[in-house]
C-alpha positions in Angstrom: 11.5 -40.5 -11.1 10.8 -37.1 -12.0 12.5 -36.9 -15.3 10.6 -40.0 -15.7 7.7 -38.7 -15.9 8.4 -35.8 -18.2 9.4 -38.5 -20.5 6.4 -40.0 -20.6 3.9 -37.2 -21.0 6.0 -36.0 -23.7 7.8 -33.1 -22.0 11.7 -32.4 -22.0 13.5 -30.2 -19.1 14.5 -27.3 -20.7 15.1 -24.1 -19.5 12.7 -21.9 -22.3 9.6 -24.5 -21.2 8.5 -22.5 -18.1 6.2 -20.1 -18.8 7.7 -16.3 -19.3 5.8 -13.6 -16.9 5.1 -10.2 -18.4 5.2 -7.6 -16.5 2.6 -4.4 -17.1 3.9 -1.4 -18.5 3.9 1.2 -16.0 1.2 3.4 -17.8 -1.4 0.7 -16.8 0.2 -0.3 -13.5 -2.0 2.8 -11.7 -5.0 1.2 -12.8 -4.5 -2.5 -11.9 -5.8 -4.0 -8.6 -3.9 -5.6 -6.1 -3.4 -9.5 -6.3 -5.7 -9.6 -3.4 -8.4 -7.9 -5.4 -8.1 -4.7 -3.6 -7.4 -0.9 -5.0 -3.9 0.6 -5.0 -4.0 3.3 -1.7 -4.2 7.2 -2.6 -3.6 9.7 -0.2 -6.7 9.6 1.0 -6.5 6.1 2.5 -3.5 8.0 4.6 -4.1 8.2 8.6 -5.4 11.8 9.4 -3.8 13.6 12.5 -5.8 13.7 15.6 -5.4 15.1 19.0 -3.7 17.5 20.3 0.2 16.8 19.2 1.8 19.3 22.1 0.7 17.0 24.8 1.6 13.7 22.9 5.2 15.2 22.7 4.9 16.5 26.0 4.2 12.5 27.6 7.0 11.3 25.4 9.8 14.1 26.4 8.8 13.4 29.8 9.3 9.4 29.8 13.1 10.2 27.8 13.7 13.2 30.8 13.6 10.5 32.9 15.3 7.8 31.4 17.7 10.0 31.2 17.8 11.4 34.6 18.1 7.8 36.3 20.9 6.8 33.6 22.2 10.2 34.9 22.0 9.1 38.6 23.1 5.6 38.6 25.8 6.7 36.9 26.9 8.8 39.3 25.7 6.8 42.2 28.1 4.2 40.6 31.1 6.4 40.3 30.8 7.0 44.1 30.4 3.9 45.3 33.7 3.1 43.0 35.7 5.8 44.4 34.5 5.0 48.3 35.4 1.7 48.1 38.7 2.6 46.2 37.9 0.5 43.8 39.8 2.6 41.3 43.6 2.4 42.1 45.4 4.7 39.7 48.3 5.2 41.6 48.4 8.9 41.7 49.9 9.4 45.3 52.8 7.4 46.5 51.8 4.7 49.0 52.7 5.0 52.7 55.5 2.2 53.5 57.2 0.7 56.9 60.4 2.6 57.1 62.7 -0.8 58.0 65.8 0.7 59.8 
């Protein structure tokens, strides 16, 4: 159907019948607007710093201190609870067995 059409408004499929894009050369790319209309961004469109960054870092080290401390602790608390309930049987000692005589 769609060929069929082609043929009858006097158009054949080839590959050279698209339109070629040219692109800008690059000395006139700097002064083109965006496809939305809009100017390219400069340094001064660039967030400025504000606040004071020590205490920003401080509230962050102290959220990964803690992360880290509980990962720290579970872990521990889990090694424990493994070794209490011998859990872990690596045979290191030789087990204690009814002397049959």
């Amino acid at each position: 159907m769609f060929g069929k059409h082609l043929l009858k408004a006097g158009r054949t499929l080839r590959s050279n019948s698209l339109p070629v894009l040219h692109s800008a050369p690059l000395r006139h790319a700097s002064k083109s607007p965006f496809v939305d209309g809009g100017p390219h961004s400069t340094m001064n469109d660039l967030p400025i710093p504000e606040g004071d960054w020590q205490e920003a870092y401080s509230r962050r080290n102290l959220k990964n201190t803690l992360v880290l401390l509980i990962g720290i602790g579970s872990f521990v608390t889990s090694i424990y609870m493994h070794f209490t309930d011998e859990a872990f049987n690596w045979n290191y000692k030789v087990p204690d067995y009814d002397r049959c005589s």
